[in-house]
Structure formats: structure tokens, C-alpha cells
DOFIRO-502215 format. One line per field, with one value per residue: residue number from 1; residue in one letter; x, y, z of N, C-alpha, C in turn. Coordinates in steps of 0.05 Angstrom, whole numbers. Each point is the difference from the previous one (the first is absolute). Example, Ala and Ser with C-alpha at 12.3 -4.5 7.8 and 13.67 -1.06 7.14 Angstrom:
<atoms>
resi = [1, 2]
resn = [A, S]
nX = [264, -7]
nY = [-114, 21]
nZ = [156, -14]
caX = [-18, 16]
caY = [24, 24]
caZ = [0, 1]
cX = [18, -15]
cY = [24, 22]
cZ = [0, 14]
</atoms>
This chain:
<atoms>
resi = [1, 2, 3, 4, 5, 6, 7, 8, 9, 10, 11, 12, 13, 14, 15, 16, 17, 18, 19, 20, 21, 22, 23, 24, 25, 26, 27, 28, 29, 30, 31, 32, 33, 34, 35, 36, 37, 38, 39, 40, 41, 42, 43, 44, 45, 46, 47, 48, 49, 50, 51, 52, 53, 54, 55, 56, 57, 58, 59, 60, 61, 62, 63, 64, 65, 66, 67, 68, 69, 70, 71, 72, 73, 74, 75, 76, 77, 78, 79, 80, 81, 82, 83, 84, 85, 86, 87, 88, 89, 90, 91, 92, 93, 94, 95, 96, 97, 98, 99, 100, 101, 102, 103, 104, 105, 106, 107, 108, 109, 110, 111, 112, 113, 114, 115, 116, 117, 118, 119, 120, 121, 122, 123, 124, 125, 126, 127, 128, 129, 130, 131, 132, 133, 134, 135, 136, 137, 138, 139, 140, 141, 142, 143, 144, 145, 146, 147, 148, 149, 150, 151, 152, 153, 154, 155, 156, 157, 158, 159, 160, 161, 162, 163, 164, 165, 166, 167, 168, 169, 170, 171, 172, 173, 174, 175, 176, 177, 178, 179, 180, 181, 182, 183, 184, 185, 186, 187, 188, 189, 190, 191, 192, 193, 194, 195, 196, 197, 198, 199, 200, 201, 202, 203, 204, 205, 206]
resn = [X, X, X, X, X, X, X, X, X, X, X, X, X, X, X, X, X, X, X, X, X, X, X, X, X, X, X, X, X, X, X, X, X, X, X, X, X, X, X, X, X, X, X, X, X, X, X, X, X, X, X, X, X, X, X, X, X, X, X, X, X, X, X, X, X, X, X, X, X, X, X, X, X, X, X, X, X, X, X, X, X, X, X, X, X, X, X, X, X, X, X, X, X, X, X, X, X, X, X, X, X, X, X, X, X, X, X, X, X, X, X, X, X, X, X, X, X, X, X, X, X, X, X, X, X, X, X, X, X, X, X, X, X, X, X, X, X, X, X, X, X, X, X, X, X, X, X, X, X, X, X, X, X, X, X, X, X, X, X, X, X, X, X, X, X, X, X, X, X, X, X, X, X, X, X, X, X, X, X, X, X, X, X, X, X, X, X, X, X, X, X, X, X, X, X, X, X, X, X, X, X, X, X, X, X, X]
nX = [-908, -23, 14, -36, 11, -9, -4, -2, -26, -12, 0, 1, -17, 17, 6, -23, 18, -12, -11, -4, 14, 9, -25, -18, 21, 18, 23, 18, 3, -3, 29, -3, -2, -15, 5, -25, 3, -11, 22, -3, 12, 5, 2, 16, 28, -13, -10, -13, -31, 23, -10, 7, -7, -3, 13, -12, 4, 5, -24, -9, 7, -22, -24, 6, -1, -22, 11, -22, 22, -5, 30, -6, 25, 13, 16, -7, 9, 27, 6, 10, 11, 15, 1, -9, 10, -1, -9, 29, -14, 3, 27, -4, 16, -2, -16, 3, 20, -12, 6, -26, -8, 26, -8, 21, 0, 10, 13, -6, -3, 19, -15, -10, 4, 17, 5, -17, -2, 8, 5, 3, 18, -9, -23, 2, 29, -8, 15, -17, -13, 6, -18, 4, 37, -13, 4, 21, -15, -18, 26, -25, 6, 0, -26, -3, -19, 21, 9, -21, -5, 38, -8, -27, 19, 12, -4, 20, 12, 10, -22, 0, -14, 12, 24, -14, -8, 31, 7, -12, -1, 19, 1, -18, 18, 19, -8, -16, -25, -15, 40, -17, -25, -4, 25, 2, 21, -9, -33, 10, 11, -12, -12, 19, -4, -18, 1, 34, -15, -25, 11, 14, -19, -7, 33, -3, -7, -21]
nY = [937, 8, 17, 16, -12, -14, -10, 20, 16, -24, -2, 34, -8, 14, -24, 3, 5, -21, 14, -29, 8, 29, 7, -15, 12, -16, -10, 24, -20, 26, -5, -3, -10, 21, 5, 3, -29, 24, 2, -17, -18, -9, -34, -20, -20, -20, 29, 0, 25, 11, 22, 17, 10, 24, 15, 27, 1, -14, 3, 27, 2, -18, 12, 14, -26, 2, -28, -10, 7, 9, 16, 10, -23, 21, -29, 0, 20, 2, -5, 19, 12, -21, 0, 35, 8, -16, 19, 5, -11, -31, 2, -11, -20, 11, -21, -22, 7, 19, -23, -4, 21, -26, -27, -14, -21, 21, -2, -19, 7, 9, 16, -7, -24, -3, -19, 19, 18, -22, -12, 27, -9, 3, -6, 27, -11, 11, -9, 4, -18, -22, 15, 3, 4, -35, -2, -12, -21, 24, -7, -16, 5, -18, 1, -19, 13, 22, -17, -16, 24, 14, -18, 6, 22, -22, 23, 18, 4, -13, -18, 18, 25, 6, -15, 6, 33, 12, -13, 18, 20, -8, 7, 23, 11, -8, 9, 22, -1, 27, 4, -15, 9, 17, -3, -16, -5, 5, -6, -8, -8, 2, -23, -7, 6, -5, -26, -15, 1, -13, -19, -1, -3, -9, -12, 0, -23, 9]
nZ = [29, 7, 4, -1, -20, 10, -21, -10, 29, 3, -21, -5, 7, 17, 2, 18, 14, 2, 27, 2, -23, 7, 14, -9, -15, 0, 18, -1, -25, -14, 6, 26, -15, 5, -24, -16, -3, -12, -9, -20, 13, -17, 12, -20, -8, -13, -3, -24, -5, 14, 13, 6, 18, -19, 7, -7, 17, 10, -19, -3, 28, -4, -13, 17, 8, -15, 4, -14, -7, 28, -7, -30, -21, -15, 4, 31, 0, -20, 12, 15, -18, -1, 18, 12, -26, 19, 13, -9, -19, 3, -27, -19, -7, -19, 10, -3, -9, -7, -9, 2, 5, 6, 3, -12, 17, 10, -7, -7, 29, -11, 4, -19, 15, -20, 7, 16, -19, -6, 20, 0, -19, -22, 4, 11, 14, 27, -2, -31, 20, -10, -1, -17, 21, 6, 26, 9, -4, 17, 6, -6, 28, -9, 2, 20, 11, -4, 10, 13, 0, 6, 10, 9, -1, 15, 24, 8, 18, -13, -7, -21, 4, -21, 10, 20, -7, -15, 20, 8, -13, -2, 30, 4, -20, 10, 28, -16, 21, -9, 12, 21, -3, 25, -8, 23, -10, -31, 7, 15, -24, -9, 24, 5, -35, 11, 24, -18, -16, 14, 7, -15, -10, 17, -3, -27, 7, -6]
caX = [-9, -3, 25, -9, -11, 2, 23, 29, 10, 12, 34, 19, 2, 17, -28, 10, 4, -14, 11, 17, 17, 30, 2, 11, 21, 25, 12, 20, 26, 36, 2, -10, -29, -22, -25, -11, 7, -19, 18, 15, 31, 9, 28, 8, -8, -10, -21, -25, -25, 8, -1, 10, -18, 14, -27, 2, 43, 13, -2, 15, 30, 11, -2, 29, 19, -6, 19, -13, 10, 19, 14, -1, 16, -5, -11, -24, -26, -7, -13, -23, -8, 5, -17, -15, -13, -11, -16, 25, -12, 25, -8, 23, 2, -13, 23, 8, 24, 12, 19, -9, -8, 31, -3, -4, -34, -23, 12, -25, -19, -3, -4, 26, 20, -12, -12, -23, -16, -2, -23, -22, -8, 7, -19, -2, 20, 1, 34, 25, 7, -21, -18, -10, 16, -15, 13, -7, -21, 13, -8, -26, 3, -31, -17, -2, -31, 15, 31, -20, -18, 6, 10, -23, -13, 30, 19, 13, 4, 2, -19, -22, -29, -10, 13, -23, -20, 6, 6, -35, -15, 11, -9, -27, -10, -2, -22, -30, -17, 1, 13, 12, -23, -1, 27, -7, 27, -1, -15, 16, 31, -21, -2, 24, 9, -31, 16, 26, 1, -12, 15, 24, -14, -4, 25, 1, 24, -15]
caY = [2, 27, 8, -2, -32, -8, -28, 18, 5, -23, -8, 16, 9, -18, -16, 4, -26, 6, 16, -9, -15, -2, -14, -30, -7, -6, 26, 2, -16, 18, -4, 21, 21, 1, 10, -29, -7, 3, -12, -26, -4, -21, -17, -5, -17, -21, -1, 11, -3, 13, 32, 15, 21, 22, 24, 8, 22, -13, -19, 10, -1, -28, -16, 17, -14, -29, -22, -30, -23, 5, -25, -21, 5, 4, -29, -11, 18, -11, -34, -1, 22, -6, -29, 7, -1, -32, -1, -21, -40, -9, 4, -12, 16, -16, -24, -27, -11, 15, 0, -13, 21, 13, -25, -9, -9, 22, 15, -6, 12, 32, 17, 14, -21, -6, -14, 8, 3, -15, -11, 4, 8, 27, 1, 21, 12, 22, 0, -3, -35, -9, -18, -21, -28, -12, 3, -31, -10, -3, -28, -2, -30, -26, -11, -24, -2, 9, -9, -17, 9, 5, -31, -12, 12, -1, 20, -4, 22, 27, 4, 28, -4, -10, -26, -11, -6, -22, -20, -8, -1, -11, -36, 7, -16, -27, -16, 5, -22, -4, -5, -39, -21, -2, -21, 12, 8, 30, 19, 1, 24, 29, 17, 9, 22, 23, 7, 12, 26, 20, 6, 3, 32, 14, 12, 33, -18, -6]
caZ = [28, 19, 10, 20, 2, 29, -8, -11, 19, 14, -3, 8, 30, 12, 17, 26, 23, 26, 3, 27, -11, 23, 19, -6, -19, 17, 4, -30, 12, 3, 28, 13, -11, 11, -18, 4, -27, -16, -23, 2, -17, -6, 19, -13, -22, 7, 19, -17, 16, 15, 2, 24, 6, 9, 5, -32, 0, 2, -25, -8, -1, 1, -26, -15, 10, 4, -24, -2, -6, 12, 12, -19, -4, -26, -15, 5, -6, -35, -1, 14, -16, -27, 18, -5, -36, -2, 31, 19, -7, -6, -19, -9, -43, -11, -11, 20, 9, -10, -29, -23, -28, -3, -3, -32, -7, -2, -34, -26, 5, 10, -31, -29, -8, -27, 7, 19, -17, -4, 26, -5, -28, -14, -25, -26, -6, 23, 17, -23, -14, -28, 7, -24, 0, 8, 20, 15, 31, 24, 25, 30, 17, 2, 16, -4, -27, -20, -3, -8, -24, -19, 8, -20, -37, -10, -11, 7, 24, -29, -18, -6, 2, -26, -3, 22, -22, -21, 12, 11, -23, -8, 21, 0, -24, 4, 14, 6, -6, -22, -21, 4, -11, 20, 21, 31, 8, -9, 18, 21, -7, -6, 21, 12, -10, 7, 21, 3, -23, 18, 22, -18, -10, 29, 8, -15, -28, -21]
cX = [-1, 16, -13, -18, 6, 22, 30, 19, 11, 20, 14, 11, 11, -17, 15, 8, -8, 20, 11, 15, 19, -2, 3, 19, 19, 18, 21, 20, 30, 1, -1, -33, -30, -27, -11, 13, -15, 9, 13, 31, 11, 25, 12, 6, -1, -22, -16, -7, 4, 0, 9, -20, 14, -22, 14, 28, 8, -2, 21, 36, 15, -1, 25, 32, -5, 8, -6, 35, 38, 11, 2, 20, -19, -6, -25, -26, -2, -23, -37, -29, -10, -26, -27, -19, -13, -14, 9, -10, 32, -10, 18, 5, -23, 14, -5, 22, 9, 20, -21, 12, 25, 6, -1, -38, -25, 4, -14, -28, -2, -6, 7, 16, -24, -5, -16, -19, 3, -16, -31, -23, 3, -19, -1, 24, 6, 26, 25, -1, -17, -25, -11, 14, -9, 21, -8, -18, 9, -10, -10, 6, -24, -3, -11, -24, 8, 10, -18, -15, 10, 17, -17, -5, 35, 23, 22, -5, 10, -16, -11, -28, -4, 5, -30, -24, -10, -4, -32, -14, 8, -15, -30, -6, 8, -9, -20, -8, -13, 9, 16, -26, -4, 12, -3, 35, 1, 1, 13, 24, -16, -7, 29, 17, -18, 17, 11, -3, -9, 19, 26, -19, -4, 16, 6, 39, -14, -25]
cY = [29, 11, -7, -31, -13, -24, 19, 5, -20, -7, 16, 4, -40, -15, 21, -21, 0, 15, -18, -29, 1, -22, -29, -6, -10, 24, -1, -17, 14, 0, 33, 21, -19, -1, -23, -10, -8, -16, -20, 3, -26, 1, 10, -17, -25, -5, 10, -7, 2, 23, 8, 22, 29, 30, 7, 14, -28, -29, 12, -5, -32, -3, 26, -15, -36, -6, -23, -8, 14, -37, -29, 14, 8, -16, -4, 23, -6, -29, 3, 17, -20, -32, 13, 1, -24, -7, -26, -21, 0, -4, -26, 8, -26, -25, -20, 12, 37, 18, 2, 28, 8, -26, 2, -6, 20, 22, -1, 12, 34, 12, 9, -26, -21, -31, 0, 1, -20, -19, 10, 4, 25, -2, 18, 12, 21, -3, -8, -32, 2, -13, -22, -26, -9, -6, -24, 8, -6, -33, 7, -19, -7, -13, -23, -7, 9, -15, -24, 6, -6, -27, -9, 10, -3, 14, 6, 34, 33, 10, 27, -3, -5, -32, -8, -5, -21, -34, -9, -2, -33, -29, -2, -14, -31, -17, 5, -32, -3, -15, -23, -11, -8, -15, 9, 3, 24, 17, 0, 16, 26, 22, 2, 14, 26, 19, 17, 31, 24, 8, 25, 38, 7, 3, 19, -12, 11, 33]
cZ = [9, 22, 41, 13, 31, -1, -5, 26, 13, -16, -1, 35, 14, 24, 35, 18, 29, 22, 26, -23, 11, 19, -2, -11, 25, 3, -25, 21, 4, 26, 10, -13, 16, -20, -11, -31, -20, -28, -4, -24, -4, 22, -28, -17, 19, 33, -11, 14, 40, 6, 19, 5, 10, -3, -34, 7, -1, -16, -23, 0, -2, -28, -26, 6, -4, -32, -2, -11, 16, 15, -23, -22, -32, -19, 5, -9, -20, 0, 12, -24, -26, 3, -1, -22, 5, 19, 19, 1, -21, -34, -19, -32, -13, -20, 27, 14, -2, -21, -32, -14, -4, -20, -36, -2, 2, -25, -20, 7, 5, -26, -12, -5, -27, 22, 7, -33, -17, 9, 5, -33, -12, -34, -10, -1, 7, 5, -16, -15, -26, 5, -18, 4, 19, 21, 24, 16, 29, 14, 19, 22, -10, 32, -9, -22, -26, -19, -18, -19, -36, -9, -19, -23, -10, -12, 21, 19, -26, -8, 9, 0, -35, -1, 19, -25, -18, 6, 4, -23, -21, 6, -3, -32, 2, 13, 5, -13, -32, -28, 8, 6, 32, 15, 26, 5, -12, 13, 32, -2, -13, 21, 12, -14, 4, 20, 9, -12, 17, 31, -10, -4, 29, 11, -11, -25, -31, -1]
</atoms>
């Protein structure tokens, strides 16, 4: 920017005030003063957004004496300070009840606890386990279509996505139509091993 720029001057240079601002301003509320109250001052606490009107001496001498937290005991300023960090909206711990992340039942879940990596697996053996030792199948709540599916390919709430496979491939060779000379009961249990198999892969069992 050019030092003699017309934009440079306007913001170096201080706006003027009209020259009858005295005059409309109110009078300075200091008692006994006459001058107009060009200046505003905060009442105090619990009158935000309250001003007092004083000339510039005597803004001056109030705001060298003024204590948003006069007449409040050292607990309460602590509190008052500490309520602040939170734009004074009310806060709680995290947890129902408060206790969880003290709680036995939240333990298996903090990191670094070998149950947690467990739960979550360990295929390439990032956290020390064996990955090669074949490690129980986690229990799925079943859902009711679930629960039916694996009803119809007669297996049990255990069963692995290989035990599902295995199980279909298995039924597919025994009741394709093909291989019962077009039986209409075949073909009925065919399509409900179709079914279950497909429901079971879209839960993600398989």
C-alpha cells in the first residue's frame, strides 16, 4: 500500500466527532459534575448490559475502583472461574451413573487390556498373539430372521462362517432339482436353503 494512498489516511487518522456530541450525550452521572456523559461503565455483576454514564475524568476514576466480583467470598470466585472454562452450561462425567470408567465392567475395554485385542482380533499378530491359533467365535445376538436361517441349514448359534459354507454347499448338492428328478418338496427345501444362505451372507455370518 502507498504510504500517500487515500485508504492509508483514513485508517491512520482517527474518525472526527460531530461537534454537538457533547451536547446530546446525558449529563455525567458523578454526583455533583456538570459535564456531558460521553462514556459508558458497566453497573456491575448481575446487571450486564447496564451502563452508567460519566464524562472521560471521571470514567476514568470509577473504572480504577471497579470489582465485577466485590463482596464475593474466594470459594465463590474459584467457582465462578472454574464454571467459566464451560461458558457456565452445566457439565456431567461421562458414564450413566458416573462410575462407568471406575466400574470392573468397563476394564476389558481400555487399551492395552489383552482382552480388548482379543475382541477385536489379531491376524497378523500386531500385539504379540498367535495368529495361526484359531480363537473362539464371537456370539452374535441373533435376530429373529437369523436365528431361522440357521434353523434351516440346521446349525446351531456357534456355527462359523466355514461350519455356514460348508453346511450349504452340502444341502445345494442334496436338493438341487437336478439331483431328485424334479421332486416339488426338493425343490421347496432348495429354495429355503437359497434363502437362509443369502440372508446369513448379508448379515456378514459368512
Amino acid at each position: 500500500m502507498k504510504l500517500n494512498s487515500k485508504y492509508f489516511e483514513k485508517i491512520r487518522i482517527r474518525p472526527e466527532r460531530p461537534a454537538d456530541a457533547d451536547a446530546h450525550a446525558p449529563r455525567c452521572q458523578w454526583d455533583g459534575c456538570e459535564e456531558a456523559g460521553t462514556h459508558r461503565a458497566p453497573v456491575g455483576r448481575h446487571k450486564e448490559g447496564e451502563y452508567f454514564r460519566f464524562c472521560f475524568q471521571h470514567v476514568r476514576e470509577y473504572n480504577k475502583g471497579y470489582n465485577y466480583f466485590s463482596g464475593l467470598k474466594d470459594t465463590d470466585i474459584a467457582r465462578f472461574q472454574k464454571e467459566a472454562l464451560t461458558g457456565h452450561r452445566p457439565t456431567w462425567k461421562v458414564g450413566s451413573t458416573g462410575q462407568a470408567r471406575a466400574s470392573g465392567d468397563f476394564a476389558p475395554f481400555r487399551s492395552g487390556h489383552a482382552a480388548y485385542h482379543k475382541r477385536m482380533g489379531d491376524p497378523f499378530n500386531l500385539f504379540g498373539g498367535d495368529a495361526a491359533r484359531a480363537r473362539e467365535p464371537v456370539k452374535k445376538r441373533l435376530r429373529p430372521l437369523e436365528a431361522k436361517a440357521l434353523e434351516t441349514l440346521g446349525l446351531s448359534a456357534e456355527a462359523t462362517g466355514a461350519d455356514i459354507k460348508a453346511r450349504y454347499k452340502a444341502l445345494v448338492k442334496r436338493h438341487h432339482p437336478d439331483a431328485n428328478g424334479g421332486d416339488r418338496g426338493s425343490e421347496a427345501r432348495f429354495r429355503d436353503v437359497l434363502q437362509a444362505y443369502r440372508l446369513l451372507k448379508q448379515a456378514g455370518f459368512c
